[in-house]
C-alpha positions as CSV (number, residue, x, y, z in Angstrom):
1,X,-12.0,-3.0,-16.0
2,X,-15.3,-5.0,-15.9
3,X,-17.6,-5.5,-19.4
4,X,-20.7,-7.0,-18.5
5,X,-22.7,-7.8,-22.4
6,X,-26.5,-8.0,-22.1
7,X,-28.5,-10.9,-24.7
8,X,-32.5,-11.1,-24.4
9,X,-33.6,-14.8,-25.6
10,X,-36.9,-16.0,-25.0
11,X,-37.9,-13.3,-22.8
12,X,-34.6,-14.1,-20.4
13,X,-32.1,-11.5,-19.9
14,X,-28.3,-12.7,-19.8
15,X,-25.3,-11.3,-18.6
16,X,-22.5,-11.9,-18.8
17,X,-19.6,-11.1,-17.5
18,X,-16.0,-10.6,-17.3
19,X,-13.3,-9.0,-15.5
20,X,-10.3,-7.4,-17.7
21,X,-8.0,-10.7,-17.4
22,X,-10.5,-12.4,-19.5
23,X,-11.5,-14.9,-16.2
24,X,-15.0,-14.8,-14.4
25,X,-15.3,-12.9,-11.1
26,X,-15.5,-15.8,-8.2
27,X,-16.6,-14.0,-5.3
28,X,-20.3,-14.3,-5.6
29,X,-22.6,-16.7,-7.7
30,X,-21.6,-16.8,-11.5
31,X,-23.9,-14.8,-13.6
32,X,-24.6,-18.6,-15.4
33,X,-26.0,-20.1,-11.7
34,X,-28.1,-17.2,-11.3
35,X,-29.4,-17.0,-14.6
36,X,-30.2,-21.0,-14.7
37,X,-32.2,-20.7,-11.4
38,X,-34.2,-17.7,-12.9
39,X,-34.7,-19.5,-16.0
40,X,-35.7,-22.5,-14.2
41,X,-38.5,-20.1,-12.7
42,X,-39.5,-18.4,-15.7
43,X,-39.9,-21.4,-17.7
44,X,-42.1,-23.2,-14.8
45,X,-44.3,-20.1,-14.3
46,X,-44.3,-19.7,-18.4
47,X,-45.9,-23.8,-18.4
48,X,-48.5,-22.6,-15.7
49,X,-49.8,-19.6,-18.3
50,X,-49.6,-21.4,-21.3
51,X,-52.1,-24.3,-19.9
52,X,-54.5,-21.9,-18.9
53,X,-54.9,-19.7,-21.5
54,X,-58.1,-19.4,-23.7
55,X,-57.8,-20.0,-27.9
56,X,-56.4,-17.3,-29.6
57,X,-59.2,-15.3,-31.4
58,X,-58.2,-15.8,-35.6
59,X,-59.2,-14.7,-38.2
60,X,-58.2,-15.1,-42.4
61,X,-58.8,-13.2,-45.5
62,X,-58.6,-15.2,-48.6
63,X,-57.3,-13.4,-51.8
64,X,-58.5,-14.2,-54.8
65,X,-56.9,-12.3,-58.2
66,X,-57.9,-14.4,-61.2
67,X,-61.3,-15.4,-62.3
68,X,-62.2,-18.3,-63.8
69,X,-64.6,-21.2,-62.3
70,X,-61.2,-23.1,-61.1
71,X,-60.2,-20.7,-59.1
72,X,-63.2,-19.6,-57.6
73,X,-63.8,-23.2,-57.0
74,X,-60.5,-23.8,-55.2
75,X,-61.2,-20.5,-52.9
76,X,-64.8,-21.5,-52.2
77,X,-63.3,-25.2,-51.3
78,X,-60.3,-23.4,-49.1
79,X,-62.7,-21.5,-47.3
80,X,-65.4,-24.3,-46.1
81,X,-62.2,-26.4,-45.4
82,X,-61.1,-23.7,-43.0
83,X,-64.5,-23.3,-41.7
84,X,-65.4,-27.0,-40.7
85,X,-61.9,-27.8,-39.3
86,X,-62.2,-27.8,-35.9
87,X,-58.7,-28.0,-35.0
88,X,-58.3,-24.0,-35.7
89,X,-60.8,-22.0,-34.0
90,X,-61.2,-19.0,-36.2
91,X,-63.5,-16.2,-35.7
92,X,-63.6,-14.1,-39.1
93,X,-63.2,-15.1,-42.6
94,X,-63.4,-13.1,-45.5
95,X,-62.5,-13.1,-49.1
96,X,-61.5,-10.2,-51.2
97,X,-61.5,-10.4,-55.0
98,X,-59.9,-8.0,-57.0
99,X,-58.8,-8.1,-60.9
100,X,-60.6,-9.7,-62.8
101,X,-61.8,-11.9,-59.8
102,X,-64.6,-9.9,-59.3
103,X,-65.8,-11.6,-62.0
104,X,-66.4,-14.6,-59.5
105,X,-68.9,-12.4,-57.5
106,X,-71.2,-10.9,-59.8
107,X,-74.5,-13.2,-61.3
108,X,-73.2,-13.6,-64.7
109,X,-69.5,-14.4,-64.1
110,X,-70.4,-16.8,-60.7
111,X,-69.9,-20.3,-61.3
112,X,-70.6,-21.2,-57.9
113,X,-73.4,-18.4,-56.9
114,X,-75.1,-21.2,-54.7
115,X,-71.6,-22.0,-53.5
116,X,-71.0,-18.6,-52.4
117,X,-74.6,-18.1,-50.9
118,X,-74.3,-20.8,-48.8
119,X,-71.3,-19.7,-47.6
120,X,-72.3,-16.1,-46.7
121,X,-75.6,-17.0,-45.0
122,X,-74.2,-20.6,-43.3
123,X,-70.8,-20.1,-42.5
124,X,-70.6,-16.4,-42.0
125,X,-68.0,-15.7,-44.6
126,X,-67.6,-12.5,-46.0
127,X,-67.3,-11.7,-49.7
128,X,-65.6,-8.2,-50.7
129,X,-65.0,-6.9,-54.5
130,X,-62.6,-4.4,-55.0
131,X,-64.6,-0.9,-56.3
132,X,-61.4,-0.2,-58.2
133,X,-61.5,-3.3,-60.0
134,X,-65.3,-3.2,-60.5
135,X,-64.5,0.4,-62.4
136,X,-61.9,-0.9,-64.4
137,X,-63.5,-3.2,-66.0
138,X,-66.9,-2.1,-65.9
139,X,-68.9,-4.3,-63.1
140,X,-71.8,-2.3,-61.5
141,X,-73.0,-2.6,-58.1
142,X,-76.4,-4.2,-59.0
143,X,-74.0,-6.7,-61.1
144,X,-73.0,-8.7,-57.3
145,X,-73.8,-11.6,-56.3
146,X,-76.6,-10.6,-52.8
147,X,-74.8,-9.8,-49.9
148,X,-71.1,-9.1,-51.5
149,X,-69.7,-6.2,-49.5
150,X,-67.6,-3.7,-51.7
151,X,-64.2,-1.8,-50.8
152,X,-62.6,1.0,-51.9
153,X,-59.3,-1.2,-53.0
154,X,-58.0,-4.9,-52.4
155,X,-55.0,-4.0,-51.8
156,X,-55.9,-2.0,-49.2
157,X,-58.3,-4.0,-47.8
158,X,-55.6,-6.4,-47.1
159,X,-53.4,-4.3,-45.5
160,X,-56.2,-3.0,-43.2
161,X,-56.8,-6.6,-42.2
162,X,-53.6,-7.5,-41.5
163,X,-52.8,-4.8,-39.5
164,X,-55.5,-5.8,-37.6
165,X,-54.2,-9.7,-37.5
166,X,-55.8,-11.7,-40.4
167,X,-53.6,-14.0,-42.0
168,X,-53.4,-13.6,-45.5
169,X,-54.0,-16.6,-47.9
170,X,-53.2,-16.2,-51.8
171,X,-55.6,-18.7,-53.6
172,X,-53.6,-19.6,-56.8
């Protein structure tokens, strides 16, 4: 009796064989021989596509949780840093604040506002405030800073995004 066990590895499909003495079957080219020389092709045609394939489209969205001008300063410096390195060609970048982050994005709580201005209008960045957060602790809609989008919830705001392929970035 013959097994024959299947393994997937890199995209490659293995087999291998053997017969029910526990030896290799002889008579035709050893699963090993015909697997190198279709590896040897895959990997050779894999080269060819990976040198001529365009930048992958990214994007991020920055999570910011706790207010404080710290905090909002160390987002506001992680997303110009992102922004103006050109080694990562990313399309989108937003920031969602929830908690008492939102604080960071209205006129009164802002230590940055400039910052954050600058930002929206130069580097395309998107600001976001949680609507649950804004409830909770009593932020109004005329309290944001111009141009700050708001969302139903953070938290699922980030999931949205990341299903749709933004990395996520804590700012602590």
């Amino acid at each position: 009796m013959e097994r024959r066990h299947f393994v997937t590895a890199a995209g490659v499909l293995f087999l291998a064989g053997c017969t029910s003495s526990g030896e290799s079957a002889t008579d035709e080219p050893t699963d090993s021989e015909t697997t190198d020389a279709t590896t040897d092709q895959q990997t050779a045609e894999a080269t060819e596509t990976t040198e001529t394939e365009e930048p992958l489209d990214m994007s991020t969205v920055f999570h910011l949780q706790s207010d404080g001008a710290e905090n909002e300063r160390k987002a506001l410096n992680n997303l110009a840093n992102l922004r103006a390195d050109e080694t990562v060609d990313v399309d989108d970048i937003v920031l969602v604040a929830n908690s008492h982050a939102v604080n960071s994005l209205t006129s009164e709580g802002s230590d940055y506002p400039d910052r954050i201005s600058q930002l929206r209008t130069e580097q395309n960045v998107t600001f976001c405030a949680c609507q649950n957060s804004m409830d909770a602790i009593g932020i109004a809609e005329d309290d944001l800073l111009e141009g700050v989008k708001i969302v139903p919830s953070g938290v699922g705001e980030f999931t949205r995004l990341q299903a749709m392929g933004y990395a996520y970035i804590k700012v602590a």
